[in-house]
C-alpha positions in Angstrom: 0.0 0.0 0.0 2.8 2.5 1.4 4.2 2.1 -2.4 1.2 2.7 -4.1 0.9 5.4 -2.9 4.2 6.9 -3.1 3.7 6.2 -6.6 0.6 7.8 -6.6 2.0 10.4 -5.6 4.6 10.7 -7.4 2.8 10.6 -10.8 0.4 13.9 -8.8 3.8 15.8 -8.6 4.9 15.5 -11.9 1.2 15.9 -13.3 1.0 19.3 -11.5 4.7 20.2 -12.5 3.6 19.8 -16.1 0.3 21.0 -16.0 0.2 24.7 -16.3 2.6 24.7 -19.5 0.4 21.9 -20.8 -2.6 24.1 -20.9 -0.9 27.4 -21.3 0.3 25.9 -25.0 -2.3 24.7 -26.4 -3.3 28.4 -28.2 -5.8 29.8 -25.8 -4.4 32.6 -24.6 -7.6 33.1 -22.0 -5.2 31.2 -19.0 -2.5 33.0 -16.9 -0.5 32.1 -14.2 1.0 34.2 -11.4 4.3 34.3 -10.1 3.3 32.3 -7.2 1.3 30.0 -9.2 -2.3 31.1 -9.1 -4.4 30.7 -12.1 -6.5 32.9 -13.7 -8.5 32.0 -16.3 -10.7 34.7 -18.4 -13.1 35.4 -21.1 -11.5 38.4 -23.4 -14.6 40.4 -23.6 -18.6 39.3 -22.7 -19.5 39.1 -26.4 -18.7 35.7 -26.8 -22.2 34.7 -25.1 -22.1 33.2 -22.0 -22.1 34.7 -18.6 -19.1 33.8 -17.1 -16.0 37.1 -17.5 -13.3 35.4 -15.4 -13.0 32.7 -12.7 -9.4 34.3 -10.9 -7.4 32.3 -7.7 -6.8 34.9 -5.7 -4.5 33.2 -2.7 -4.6 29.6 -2.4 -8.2 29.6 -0.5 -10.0 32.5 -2.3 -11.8 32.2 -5.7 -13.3 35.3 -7.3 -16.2 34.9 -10.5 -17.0 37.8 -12.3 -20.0 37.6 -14.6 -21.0 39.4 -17.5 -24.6 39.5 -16.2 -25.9 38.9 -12.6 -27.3 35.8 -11.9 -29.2 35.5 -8.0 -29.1 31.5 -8.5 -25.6 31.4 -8.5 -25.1 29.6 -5.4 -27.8 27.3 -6.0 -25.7 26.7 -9.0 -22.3 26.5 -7.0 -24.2 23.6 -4.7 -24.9 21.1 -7.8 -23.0 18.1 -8.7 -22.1 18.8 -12.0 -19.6 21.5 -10.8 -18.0 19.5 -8.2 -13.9 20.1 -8.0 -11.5 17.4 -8.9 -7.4 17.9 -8.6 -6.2 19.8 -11.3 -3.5 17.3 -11.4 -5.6 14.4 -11.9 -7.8 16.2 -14.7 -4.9 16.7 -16.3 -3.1 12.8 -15.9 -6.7 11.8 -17.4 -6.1 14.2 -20.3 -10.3 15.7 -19.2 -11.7 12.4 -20.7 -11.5 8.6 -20.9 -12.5 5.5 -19.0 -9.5 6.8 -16.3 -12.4 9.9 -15.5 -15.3 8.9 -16.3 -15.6 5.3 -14.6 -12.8 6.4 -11.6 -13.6 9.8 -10.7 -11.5 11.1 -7.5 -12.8 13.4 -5.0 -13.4 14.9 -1.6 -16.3 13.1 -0.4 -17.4 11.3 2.0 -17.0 7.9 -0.3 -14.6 7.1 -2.3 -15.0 4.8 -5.3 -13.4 1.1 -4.6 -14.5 -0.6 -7.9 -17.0 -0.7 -10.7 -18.6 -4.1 -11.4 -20.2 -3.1 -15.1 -23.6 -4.1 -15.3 -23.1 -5.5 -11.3 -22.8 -2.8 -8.6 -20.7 0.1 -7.6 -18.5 -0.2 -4.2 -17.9 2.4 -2.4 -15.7 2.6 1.3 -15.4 5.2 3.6 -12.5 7.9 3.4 -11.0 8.0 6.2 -9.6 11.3 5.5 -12.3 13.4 4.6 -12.6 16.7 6.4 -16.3 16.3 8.2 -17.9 13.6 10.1 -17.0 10.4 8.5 -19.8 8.2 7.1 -21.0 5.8 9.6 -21.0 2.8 7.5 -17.8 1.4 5.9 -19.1 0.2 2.4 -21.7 1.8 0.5 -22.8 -0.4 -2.3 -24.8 0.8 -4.8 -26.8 -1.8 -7.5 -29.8 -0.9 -10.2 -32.5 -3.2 -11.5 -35.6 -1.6 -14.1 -38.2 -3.5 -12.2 -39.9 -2.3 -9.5 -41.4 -5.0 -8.2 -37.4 -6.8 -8.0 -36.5 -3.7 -6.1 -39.4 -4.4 -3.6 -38.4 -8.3 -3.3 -34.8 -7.3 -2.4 -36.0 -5.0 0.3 -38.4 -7.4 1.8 -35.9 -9.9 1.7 -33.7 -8.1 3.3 -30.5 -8.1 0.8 -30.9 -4.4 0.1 -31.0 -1.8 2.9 -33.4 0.9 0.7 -34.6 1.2 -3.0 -35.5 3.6 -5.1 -38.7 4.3 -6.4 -41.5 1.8 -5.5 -43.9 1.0 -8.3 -47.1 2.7 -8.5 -48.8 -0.2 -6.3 -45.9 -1.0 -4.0 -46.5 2.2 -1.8 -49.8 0.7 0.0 -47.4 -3.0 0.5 -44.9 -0.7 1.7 -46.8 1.2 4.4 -48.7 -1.9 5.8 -45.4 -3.7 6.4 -43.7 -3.2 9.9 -39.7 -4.2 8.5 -40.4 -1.3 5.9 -40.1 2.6 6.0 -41.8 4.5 2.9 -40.3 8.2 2.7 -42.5 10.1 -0.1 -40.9 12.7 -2.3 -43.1 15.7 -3.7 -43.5 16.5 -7.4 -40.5 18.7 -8.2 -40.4 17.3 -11.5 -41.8 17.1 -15.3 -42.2 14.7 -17.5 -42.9 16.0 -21.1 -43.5 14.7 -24.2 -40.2 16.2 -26.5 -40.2 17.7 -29.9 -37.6 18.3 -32.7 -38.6 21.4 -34.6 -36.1 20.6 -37.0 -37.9 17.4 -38.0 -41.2 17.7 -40.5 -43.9 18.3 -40.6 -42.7 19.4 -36.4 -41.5 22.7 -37.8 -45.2 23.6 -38.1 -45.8 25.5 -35.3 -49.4 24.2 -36.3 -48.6 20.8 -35.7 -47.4 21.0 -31.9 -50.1 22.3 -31.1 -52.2 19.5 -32.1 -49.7 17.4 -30.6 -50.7 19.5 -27.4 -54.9 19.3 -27.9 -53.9 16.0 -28.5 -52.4 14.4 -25.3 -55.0 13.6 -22.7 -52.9 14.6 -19.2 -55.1 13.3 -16.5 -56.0 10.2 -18.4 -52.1 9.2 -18.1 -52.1 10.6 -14.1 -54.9 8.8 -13.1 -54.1 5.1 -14.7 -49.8 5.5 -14.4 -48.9 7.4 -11.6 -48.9 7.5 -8.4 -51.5 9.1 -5.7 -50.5 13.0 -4.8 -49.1 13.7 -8.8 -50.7 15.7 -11.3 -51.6 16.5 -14.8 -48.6 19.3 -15.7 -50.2 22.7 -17.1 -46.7 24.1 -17.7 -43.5 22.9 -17.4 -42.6 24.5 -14.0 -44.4 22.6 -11.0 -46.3 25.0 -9.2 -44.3 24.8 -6.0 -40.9 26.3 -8.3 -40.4 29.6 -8.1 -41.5 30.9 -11.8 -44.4 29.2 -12.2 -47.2 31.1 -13.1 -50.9 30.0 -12.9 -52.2 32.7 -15.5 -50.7 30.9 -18.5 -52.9 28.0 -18.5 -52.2 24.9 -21.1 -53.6 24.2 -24.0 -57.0 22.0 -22.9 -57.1 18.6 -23.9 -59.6 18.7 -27.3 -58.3 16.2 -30.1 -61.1 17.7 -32.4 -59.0 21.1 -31.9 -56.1 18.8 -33.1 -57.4 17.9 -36.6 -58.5 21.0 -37.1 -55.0 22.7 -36.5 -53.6 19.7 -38.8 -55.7 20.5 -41.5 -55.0 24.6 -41.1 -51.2 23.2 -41.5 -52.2 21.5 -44.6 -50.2 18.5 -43.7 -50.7 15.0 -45.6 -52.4 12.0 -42.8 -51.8 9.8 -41.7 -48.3 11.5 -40.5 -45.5 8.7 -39.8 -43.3 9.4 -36.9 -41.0 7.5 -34.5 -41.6 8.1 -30.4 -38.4 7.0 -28.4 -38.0 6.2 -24.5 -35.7 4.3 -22.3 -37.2 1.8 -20.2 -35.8 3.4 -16.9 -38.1 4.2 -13.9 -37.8 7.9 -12.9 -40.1 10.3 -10.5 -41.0 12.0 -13.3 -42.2 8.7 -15.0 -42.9 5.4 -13.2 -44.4 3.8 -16.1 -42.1 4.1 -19.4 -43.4 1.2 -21.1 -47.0 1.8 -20.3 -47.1 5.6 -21.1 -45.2 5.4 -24.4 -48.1 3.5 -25.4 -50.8 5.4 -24.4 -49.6 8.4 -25.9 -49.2 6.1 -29.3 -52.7 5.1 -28.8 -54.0 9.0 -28.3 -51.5 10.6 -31.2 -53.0 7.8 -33.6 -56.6 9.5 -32.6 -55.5 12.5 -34.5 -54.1 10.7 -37.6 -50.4 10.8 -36.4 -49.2 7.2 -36.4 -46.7 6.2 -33.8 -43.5 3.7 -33.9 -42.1 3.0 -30.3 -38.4 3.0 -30.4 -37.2 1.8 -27.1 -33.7 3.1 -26.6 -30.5 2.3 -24.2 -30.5 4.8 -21.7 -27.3 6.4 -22.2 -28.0 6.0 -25.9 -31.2 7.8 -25.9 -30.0 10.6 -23.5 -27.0 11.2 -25.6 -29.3 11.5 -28.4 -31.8 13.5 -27.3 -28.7 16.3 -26.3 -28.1 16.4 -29.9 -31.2 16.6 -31.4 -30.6 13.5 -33.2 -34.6 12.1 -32.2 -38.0 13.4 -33.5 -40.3 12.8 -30.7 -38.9 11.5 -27.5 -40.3 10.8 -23.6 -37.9 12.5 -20.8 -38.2 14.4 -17.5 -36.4 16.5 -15.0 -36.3 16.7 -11.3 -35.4 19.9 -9.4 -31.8 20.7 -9.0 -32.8 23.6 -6.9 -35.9 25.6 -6.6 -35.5 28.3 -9.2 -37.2 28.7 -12.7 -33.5 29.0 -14.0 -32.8 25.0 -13.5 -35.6 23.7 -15.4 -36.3 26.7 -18.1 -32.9 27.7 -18.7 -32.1 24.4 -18.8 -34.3 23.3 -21.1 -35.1 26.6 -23.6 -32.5 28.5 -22.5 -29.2 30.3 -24.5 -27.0 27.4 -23.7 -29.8 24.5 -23.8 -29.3 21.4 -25.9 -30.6 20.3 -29.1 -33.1 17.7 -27.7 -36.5 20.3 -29.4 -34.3 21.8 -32.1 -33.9 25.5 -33.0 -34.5 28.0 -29.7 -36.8 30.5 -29.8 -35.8 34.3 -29.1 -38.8 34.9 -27.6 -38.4 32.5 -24.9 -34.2 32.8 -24.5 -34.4 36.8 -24.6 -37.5 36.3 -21.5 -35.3 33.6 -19.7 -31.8 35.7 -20.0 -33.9 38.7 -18.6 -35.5 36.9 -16.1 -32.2 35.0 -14.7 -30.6 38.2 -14.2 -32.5 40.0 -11.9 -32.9 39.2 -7.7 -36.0 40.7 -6.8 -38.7 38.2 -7.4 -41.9 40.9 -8.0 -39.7 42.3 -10.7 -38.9 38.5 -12.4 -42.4 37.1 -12.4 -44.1 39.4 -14.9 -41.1 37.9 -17.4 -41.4 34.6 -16.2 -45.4 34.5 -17.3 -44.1 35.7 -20.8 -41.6 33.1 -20.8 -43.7 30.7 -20.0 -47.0 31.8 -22.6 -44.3 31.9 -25.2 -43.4 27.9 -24.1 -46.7 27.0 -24.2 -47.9 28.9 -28.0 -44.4 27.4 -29.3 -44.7 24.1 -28.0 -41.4 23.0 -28.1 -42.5 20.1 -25.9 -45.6 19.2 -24.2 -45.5 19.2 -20.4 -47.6 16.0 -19.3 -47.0 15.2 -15.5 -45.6 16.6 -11.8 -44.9 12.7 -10.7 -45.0 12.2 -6.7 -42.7 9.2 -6.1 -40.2 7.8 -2.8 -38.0 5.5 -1.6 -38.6 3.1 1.1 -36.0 1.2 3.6 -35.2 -1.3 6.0 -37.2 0.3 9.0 -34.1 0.2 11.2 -32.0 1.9 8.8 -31.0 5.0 11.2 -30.5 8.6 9.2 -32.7 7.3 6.4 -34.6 9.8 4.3 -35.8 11.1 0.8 -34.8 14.6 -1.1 -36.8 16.5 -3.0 -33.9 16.8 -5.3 -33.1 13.3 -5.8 -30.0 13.7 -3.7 -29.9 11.3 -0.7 -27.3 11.3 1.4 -26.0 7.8 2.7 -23.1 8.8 4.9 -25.1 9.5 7.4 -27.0 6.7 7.1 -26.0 2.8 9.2 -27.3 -0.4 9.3 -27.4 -1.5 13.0 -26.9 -5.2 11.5 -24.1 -4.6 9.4 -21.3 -2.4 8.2 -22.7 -1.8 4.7 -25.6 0.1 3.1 -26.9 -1.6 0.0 -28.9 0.5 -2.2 -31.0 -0.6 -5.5 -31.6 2.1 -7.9 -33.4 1.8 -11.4 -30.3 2.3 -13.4 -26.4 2.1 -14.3 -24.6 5.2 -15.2 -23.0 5.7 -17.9 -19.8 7.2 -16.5 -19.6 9.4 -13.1 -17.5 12.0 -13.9 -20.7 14.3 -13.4 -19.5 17.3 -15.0 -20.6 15.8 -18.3 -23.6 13.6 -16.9 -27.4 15.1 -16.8 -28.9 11.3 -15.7 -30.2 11.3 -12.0 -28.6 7.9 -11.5 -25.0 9.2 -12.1 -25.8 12.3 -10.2 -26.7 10.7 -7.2 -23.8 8.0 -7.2 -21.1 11.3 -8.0 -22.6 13.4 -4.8 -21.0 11.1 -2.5 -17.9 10.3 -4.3 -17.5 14.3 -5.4 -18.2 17.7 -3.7 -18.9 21.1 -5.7 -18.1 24.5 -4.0 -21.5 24.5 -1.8 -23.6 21.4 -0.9 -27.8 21.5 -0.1 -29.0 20.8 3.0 -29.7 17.2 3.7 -33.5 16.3 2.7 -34.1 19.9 1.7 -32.9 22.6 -1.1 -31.3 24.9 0.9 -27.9 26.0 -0.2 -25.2 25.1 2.9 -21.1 25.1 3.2 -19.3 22.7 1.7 -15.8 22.9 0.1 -16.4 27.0 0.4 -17.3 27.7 4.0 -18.7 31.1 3.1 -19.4 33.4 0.0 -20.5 36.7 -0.9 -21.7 38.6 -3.7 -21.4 42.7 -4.9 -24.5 44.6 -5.0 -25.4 43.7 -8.1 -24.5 40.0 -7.8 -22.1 40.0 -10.8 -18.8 39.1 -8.5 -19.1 36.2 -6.2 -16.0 35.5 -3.5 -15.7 32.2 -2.1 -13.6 31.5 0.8 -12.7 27.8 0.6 -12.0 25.3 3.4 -8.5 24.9 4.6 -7.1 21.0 5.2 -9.3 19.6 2.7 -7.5 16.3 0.9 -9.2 14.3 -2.3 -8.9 10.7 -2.8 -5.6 10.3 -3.9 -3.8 12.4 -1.2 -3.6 15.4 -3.4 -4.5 18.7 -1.3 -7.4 21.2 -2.3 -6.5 24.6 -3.2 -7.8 27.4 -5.5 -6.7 26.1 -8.7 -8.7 23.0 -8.8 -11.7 24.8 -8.2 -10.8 27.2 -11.2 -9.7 24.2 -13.5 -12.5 22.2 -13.0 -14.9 25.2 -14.4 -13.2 26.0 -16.7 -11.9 22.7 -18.2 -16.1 22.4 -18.6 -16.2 26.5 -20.0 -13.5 26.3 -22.6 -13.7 24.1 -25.5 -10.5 25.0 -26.8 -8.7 23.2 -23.6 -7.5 20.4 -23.9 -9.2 18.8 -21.2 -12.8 19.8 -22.5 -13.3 15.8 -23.0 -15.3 14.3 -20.7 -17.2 11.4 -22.1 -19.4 12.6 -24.7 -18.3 16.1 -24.6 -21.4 17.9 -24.2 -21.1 19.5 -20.7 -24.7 20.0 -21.1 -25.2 21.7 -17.5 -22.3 24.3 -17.9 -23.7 25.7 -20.6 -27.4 25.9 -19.5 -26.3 27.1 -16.1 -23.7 30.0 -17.6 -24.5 30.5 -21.6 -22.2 29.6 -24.7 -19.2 28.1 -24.1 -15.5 29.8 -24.7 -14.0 29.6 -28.0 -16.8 27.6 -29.3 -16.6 28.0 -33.3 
């Protein structure tokens, strides 16, 4: 052990002696380096497009952002796992991408990763040097099966400690059982019903909006989900800040729907392909089952429906490209602002998954996003969100309520609203391991380029980002910064960072790896801009165009 780690070391040193002349050459000219070491990396002017001006080191345990624009949710933003900090010299031994980073991610968590069974489980032990309370099991073990009612046997059984997602009918078997624990989680989620403008006859405006008089909302609540959801009349739940119960949806009326197909003067039937992955979510317990519902309804209307059931990192990959004409996908609150779902989604720096953006939803949302005082954001945020709905770039269909259920003796158990459970402080008074089943396997857990709830939640106990949310709750709390502050105008956010701090493989955590691991995500000229598929989708929602994107 003693010499793997000297070794480890060893290769740290020489990573971070190389490291700043590595990315100084490579032509970008938007990096520089102080005489004691401290990195600065900057934008040369705003009108490149995104939001971030300069991300600067100032001493070893002070990072400054400057934005172009403000942005209030920037600390919300801070707190997520996509922007978690990894050792500059270990982003730069992985060269930003490859099976080294993506599939053995290092960290300052709580966990650290132990080994990756593909298609088995994912191990996880306790580091013993991490800076807070310790996690109060050794092993965390982390497993995925589709089927809901296979999660359930293994928790009655007894091999797993807690599950994810119960199936619609497993919450009543769940509470009447005495060994069990059912902890709901409320609706901060959408599932929608995707569509690629770029696709015909879709780039009728015309046309979505059949596709919206089309889809029958409740009728998919009240025979697929579970009790306390609802039928989605926009695409922000109503407990998000931004959501706006003037702008009401589009009213289920399929007779509206042929007549706006025959104003579009489009040819039926109309032959389209609807693809899904077969992965349980909150947002959509019933993949399978819904997909063919909503086949059965579109056919109503003349528009004739081939299911094309996708691998999940396949599809989501996909779907970031714009590479599918009708799709099935969610989203689950990464913290209570209008800014994480809408900007996400319809934003500047959204994805491809509906095609060409609109300005007259990305001009409301980059308004919108940049001002603090809530009286003065909601007027925009109801024209954001009329716009969404007379555009139809998707069709917002359900607010799913789901949960998680455990062991009953599992102490510290408990569900998030965002997804984001926090097994450290959980323990298993019968063991020294917590075994949980999830419905999925990520695709890689280097979460910077991830957007799958699956990967999140295994990377948020392996990785930490600047700020953390409060355990079972959205509130933004310290983490690797103990404090931060903003200017008046909240263009200029200081974070003090926490002293002592050591990742996984014994390098220390300093200024530098908090400014290289945005920007290796900001620029796409560095050289570490890899990742595993490369699309850094949250960056880019969160904070605009990229740098030096051609």
């Amino acid at each position: 052990m003693k010499a793997k780690f000297l070794l480890t070391l060893l290769v740290a040193v020489l990573a971070l002696s190389l490291a700043v002349p590595a990315l100084a050459q490579d032509g970008m000219g938007n990096m520089t380096t102080s005489d004691d070491g401290l990195i600065t990396y900057a934008a040369p002017e705003c009108g490149y497009g995104g939001n971030i001006l300069e991300i600067e080191a100032v001493d070893p345990l002070t990072v400054v952002f400057t934005l172009c624009a403000p942005d209030p949710a920037f600390p919300s933003k801070a707190a997520f796992s996509a922007l978690s900090i990894f050792p500059s010299e270990f982003l730069e031994a992985t060269g930003g991408g490859g099976e080294a980073l993506f599939r053995n991610p290092v960290g300052t968590g709580p966990y650290q990763l132990t080994e990756w069974n593909l298609g088995s489980e994912i191990v996880l032990n306790r580091f013993d040097d991490y800076w807070g309370e310790p996690a109060r099991e050794e092993t965390l073990i982390i497993r995925w099966n589709s089927e809901a009612a296979a999660r359930l046997v293994e928790l009655q059984a007894g091999t797993a400690d807690g599950i994810d997602n119960p199936g619609v009918d497993d919450f009543a078997v769940i509470e009447a059982d005495p060994n069990l624990a059912l902890f709901p989680r409320e609706g901060l989620n959408v599932f929608y019903l995707g569509i690629n403008n770029t696709v015909e006859p879709f780039n009728d405006v015309l046309v979505r909006q059949a596709l919206a008089h089309a889809i029958d909302r409740q009728r998919i609540i009240d025979n697929f989900y579970p009790e306390g959801s609802s039928a989605a009349g926009q695409f922000l739940p109503p407990q998000i800040f931004g959501y706006t119960p003037e702008v009401e949806p589009f009213p289920y009326d399929p007779e509206r729907a042929r007549e706006l197909l025959a104003e579009a003067g489009v040819e039926l039937p109309i032959e389209t392909t609807l693809s899904y992955r077969d992965v349980v979510r909150t947002y959509l317990p019933t993949p399978g089952l819904v997909a063919q519902d909503i086949q059965i309804q579109l056919a109503e209307i003349g528009i004739n429906v081939t299911i094309d059931l996708q691998e999940s990192g396949t599809f989501l990959d996909n779907s970031d490209a714009g590479l599918l004409s009708l799709h099935l996908l969610g989203w689950g609150a990464d913290y209570p602002d209008a800014t994480n779902f809408l900007d996400f989604h319809f934003g500047v720096g959204a994805s491809d998954q509906f095609g060409d953006k609109f300005d007259e939803i990305t001009d409301a949302l980059t308004r919108g996003g940049q001002i603090a005082d809530p009286e003065a954001r909601l007027p925009i945020y109801e024209e954001a969100n009329t716009a969404i709905r007379d555009l139809v770039p998707m069709v917002p269909i359900a607010h799913g309520a789901s949960g998680v259920a455990y062991a009953a003796d599992i102490e510290g158990a408990h569900s998030s609203p965002l997804g984001n459970e926090q097994f450290f402080i959980m323990e298993d008074p019968d063991d020294d391991n917590i075994i949980w089943i999830q419905n999925g396997e990520p695709a890689g857990i280097y979460c910077a380029d991830e957007t799958d709830g699956e990967a999140l939640r295994v990377c948020e106990q392996i990785n930490e980002a600047l700020l953390a949310y409060e355990t079972a709750g959205t509130d933004v709390v310290p983490a690797l910064a103990t404090e931060f502050s903003a200017n008046d105008d909240a263009t200029v956010w200081t974070f003090n960072l926490r002293e002592g701090v050591t990742f996984h493989d014994g390098t220390g955590f300093d200024a530098n790896d908090v400014v290289m691991s945005y920007a290796v995500q900001w620029d796409v000229a560095n050289p570490l801009h890899v990742g595993r598929d490369g699309n850094f989708t949250y960056f880019s929602a969160y904070f605009g165009a990229f740098l030096n994107d051609e």
